[in-house]
C-alpha positions as CSV (number, residue, x, y, z in Angstrom):
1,X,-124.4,-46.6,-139.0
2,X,-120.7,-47.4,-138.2
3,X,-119.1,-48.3,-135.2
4,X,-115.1,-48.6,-133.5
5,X,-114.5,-51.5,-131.3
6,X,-111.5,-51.4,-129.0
7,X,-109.7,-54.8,-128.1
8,X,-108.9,-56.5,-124.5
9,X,-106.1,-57.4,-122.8
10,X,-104.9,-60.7,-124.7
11,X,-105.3,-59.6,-128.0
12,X,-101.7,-58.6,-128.0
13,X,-98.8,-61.4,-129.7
14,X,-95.2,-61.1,-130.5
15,X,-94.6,-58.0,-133.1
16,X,-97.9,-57.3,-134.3
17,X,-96.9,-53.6,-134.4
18,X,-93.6,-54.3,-136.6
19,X,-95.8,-53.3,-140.1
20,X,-97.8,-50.2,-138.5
21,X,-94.2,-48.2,-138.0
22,X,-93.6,-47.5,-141.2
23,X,-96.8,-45.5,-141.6
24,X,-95.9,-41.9,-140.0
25,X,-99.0,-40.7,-138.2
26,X,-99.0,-44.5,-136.1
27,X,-95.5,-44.0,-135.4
28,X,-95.9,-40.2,-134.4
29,X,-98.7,-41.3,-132.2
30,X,-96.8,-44.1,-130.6
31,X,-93.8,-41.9,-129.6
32,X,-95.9,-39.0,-128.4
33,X,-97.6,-42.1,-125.7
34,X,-94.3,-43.5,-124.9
35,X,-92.7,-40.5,-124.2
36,X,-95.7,-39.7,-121.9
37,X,-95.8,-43.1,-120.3
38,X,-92.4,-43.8,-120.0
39,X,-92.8,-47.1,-121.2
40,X,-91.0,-48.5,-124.4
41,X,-93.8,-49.2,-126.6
42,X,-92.4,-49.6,-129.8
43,X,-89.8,-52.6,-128.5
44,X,-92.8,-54.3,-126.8
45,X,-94.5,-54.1,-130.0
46,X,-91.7,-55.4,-132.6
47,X,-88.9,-57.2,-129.9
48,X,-90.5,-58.7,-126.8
49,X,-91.4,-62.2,-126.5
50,X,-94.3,-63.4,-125.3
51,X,-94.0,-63.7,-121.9
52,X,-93.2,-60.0,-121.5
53,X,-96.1,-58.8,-123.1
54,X,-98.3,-61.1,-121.2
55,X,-97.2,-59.0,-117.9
56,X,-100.3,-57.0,-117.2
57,X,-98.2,-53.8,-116.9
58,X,-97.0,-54.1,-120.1
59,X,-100.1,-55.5,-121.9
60,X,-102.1,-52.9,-120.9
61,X,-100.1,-50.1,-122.2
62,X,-99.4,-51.7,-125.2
63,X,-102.4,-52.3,-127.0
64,X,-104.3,-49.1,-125.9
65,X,-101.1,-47.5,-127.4
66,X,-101.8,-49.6,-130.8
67,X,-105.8,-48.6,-130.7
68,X,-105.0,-45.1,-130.1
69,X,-102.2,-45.0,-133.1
70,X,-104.6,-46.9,-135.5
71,X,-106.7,-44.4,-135.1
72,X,-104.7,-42.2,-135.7
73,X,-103.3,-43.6,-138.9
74,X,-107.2,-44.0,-140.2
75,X,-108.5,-40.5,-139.4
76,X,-104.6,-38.4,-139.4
77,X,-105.4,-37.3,-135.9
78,X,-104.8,-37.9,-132.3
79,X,-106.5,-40.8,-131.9
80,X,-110.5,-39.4,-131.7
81,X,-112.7,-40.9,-134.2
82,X,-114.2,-38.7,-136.9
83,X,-117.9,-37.6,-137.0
84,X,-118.7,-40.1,-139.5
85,X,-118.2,-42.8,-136.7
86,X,-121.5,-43.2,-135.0
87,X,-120.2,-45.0,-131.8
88,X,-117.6,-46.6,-129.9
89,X,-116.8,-49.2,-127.4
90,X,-114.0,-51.2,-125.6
91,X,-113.9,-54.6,-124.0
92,X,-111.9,-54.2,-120.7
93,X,-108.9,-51.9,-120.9
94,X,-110.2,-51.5,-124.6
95,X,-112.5,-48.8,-122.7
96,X,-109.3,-46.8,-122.3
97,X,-109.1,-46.7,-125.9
98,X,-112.5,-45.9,-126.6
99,X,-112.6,-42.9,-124.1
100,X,-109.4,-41.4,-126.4
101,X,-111.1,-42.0,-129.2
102,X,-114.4,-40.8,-128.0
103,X,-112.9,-37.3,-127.0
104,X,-113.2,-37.9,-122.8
105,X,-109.3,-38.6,-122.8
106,X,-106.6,-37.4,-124.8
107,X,-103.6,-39.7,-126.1
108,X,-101.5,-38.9,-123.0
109,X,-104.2,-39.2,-120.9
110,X,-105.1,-42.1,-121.8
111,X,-101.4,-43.8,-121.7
112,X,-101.3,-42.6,-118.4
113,X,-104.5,-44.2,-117.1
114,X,-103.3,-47.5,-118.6
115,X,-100.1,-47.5,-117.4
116,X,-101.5,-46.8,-113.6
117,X,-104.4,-49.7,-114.0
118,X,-101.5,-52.1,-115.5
119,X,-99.4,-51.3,-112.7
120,X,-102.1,-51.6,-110.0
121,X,-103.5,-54.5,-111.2
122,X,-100.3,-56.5,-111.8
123,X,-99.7,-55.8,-107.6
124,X,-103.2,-56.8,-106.8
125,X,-102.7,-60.0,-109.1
126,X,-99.2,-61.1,-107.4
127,X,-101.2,-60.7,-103.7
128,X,-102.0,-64.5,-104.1
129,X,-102.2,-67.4,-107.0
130,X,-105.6,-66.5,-109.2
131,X,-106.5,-67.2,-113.1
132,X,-109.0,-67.2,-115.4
133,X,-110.5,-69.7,-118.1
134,X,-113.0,-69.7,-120.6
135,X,-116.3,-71.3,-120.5
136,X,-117.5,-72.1,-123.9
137,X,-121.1,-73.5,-124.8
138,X,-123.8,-74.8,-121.7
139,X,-126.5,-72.8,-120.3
140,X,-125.9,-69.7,-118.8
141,X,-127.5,-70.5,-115.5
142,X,-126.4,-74.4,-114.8
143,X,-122.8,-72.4,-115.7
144,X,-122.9,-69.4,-113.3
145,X,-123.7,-72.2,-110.4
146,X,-121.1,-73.7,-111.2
147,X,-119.1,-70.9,-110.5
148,X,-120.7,-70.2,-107.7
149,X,-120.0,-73.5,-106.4
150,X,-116.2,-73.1,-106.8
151,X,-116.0,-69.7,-105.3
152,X,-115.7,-68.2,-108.9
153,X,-116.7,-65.5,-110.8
154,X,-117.9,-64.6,-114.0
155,X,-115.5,-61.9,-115.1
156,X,-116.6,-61.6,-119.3
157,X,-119.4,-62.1,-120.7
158,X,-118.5,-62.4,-124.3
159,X,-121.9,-63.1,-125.9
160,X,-122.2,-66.1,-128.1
161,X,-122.6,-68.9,-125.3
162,X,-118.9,-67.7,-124.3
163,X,-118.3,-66.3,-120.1
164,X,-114.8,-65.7,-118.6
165,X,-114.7,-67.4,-114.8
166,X,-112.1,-65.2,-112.7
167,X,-110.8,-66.6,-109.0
168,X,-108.0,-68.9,-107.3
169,X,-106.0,-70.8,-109.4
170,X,-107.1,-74.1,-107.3
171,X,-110.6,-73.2,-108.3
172,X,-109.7,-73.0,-112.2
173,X,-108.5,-76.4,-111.7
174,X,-111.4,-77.6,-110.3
175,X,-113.5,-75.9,-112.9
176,X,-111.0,-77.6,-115.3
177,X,-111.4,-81.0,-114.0
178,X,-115.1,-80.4,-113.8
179,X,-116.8,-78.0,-116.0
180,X,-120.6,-77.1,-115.9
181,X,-122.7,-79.7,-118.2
182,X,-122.7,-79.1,-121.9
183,X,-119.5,-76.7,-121.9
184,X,-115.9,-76.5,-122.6
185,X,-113.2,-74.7,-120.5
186,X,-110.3,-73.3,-122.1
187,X,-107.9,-72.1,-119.4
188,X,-106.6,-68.6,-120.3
189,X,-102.7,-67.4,-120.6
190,X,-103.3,-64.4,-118.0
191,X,-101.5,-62.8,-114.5
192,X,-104.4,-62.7,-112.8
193,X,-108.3,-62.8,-111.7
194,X,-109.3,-59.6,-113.6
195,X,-112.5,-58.0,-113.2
196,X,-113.2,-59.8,-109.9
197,X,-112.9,-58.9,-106.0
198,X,-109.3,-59.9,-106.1
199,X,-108.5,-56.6,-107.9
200,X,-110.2,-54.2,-105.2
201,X,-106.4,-52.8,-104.0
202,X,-106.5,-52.0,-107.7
203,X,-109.6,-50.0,-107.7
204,X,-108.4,-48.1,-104.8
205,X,-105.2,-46.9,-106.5
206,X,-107.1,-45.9,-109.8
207,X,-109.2,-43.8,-108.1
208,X,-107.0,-42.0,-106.4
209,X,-105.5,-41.5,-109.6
210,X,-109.0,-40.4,-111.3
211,X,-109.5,-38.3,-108.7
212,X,-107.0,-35.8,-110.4
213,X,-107.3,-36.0,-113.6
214,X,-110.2,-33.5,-115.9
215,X,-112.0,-34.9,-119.0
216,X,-113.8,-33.9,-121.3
217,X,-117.7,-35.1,-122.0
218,X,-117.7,-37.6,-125.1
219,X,-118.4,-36.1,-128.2
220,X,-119.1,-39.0,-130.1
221,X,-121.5,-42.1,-128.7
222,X,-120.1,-44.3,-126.3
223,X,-121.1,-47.7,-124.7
224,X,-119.8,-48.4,-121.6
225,X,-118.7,-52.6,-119.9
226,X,-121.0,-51.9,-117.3
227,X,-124.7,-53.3,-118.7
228,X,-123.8,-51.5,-122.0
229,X,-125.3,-48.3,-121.4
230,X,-125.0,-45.7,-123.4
231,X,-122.7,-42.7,-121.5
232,X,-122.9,-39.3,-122.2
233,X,-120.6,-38.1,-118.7
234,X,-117.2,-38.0,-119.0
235,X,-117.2,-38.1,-115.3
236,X,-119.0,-41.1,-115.1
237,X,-117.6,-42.9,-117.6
238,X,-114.2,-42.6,-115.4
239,X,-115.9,-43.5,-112.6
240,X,-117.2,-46.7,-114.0
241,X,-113.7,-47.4,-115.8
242,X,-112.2,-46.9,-111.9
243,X,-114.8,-49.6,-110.7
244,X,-114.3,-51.7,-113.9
245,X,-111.5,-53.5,-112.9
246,X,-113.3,-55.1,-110.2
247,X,-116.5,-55.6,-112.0
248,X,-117.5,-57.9,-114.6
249,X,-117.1,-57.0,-118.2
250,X,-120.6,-57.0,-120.0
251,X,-119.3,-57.3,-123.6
252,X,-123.2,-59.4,-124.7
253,X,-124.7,-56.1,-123.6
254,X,-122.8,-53.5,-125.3
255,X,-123.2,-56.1,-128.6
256,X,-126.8,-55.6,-128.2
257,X,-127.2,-52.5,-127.7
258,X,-125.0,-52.0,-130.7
259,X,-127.7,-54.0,-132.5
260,X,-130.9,-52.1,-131.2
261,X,-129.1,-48.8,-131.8
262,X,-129.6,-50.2,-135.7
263,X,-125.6,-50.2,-136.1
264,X,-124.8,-52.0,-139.2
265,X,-120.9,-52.3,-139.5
266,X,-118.1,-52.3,-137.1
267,X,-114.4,-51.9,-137.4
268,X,-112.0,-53.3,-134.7
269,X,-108.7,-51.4,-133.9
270,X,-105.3,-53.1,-133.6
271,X,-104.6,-55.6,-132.3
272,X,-107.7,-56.8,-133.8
273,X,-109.4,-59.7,-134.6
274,X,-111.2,-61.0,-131.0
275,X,-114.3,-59.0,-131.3
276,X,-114.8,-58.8,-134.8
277,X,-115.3,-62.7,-134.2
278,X,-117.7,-62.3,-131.6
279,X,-119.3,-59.7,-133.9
280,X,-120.0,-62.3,-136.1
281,X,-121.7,-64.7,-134.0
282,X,-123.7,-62.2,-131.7
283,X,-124.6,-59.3,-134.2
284,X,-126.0,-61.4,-137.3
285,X,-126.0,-58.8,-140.5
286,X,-123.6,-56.7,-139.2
287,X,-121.0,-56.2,-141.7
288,X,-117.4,-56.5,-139.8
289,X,-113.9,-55.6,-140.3
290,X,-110.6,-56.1,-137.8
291,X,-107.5,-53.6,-138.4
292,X,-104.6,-55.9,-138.7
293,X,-102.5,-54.2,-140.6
294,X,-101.7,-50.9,-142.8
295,X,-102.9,-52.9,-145.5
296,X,-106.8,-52.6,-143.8
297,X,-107.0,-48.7,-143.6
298,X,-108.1,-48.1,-147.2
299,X,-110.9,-50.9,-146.8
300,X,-111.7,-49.6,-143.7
301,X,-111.9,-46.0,-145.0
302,X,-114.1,-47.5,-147.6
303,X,-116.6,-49.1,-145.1
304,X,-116.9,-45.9,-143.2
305,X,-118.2,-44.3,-146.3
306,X,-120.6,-46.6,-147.4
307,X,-122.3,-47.2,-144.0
308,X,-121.9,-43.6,-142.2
């Protein structure tokens, strides 16, 4: 039993979509979402430095556009995944992917979605100074008081003894200064305190937006951030992607239910790499594989076959 992961928001560096352009159906795929979004995809993936990408508004975008586009370069289609693929999920805007490739969106769709939620959120994050760092190791409890303490919040929870703390950037330093007993805290390259009350303007904006739009029910199995459930609603899956950006992202959730679901491979879609190494801490036996590259389709193609 095989399953598609869809990357986050930071999985994205400087021109990790310059190889993927010389295989047609990515390219094809790309163009189709940046004429639909209006963005310029392809220079954000192959020319823009760091800093630029790391702008929500254009982060977003991006690497939905690069998930969608794998998938198409793996199955030569518009982005779903193929019936061999038992299941799919995203971590944080990785959803967006994950409802293309589940069938709820199309490619255009999708872009647009992203492209509102960048933009919203990118507002909501320049209301007033916030940031995010990790928390690695230390009990889960003694670590959420800790938060608690500082007026933050947990916005991931990775799985593997790893939670994402969202808030003021005064409180970050605190938590820097002072982390809960038996952790480290890495602080995190990021525009803002994502998946926390500072992006309810955001949730307001997306759901007028939603409100619009008509999708389709998933045809293939889909986990969703929000205590890993598995969706069958198109509907509702919007609904909880609209409230997503405010809520925290339960990545150690979907992972186990991955696991009691008796998946036993997964394959993560460009930019790839984060959640393939979660994978392997939180989903012992499960066989894993990240999409880097063109040079991973014919492996990946290969695990499909021997675990679908």
């Amino acid at each position: 039993m095989i399953v598609v992961v869809c990357p986050g928001q930071g999985a994205q560096t400087p021109g990790f979509m310059l190889p993927w352009l010389d295989v047609p159906a990515f390219r094809n795929s790309i163009e189709a979402m940046q004429n639909a979004s209006g963005i310029d995809l392809i220079a954000h993936g192959t020319v823009s430095d760091a800093d630029t990408i790391r702008d929500t508004a254009v982060a977003q975008p991006l690497i939905v556009s690069a998930g969608v586009a794998t998938l198409a370069a793996l199955f030569d289609n518009g982005g779903q995944v193929s019936a061999q693929i038992a299941g799919v999920a995203g971590h944080s805007v990785g959803e967006i992917t994950a409802a293309v490739a589940s069938g709820i969106f199309t490619a255009e769709q999708g872009i647009r979605f992203v492209k509102e939620r960048g933009d919203s959120m990118a507002l909501a994050a320049g209301l007033e100074p916030t940031s995010m760092a990790a928390i690695l190791g230390g009990d889960q409890t003694i670590v959420e008081l800790r938060l608690a303490e500082l007026g933050l919040e947990p916005a991931n929870y990775n799985g593997g003894g790893q939670i994402v703390a969202a808030g003021s950037a005064a409180a970050i330093g605190e938590l820097q200064a002072e982390g809960p007993a038996g952790s480290r805290v890495i602080p995190l390259q990021v525009a803002g305190a994502f998946h926390t009350r500072y992006m309810a303007p955001a949730v307001s904006t997306l759901a007028g937006y939603a409100s619009g739009l008509e999708v389709a029910d998933p045809a293939t199995r889909l986990w969703t951030n929000a205590g890993g459930e598995d969706i069958t609603s198109g509907q509702e899956f919007l609904n909880l992607m609209v409230n997503q950006v405010k809520s925290p992202v339960r990545w150690d959730l979907c992972m186990a239910s991955m696991v009691e679901a008796g998946v036993t491979a997964l394959i993560e879609v460009s930019p790839a790499g984060t959640l393939t190494g979660l994978a392997k801490r939180s989903m012992p036996g499960v066989e894993t594989l990240a999409i880097k590259t063109p040079d991973n389709l014919e492996a990946a193609l290969e695990l499909i076959a021997n675990h679908a």
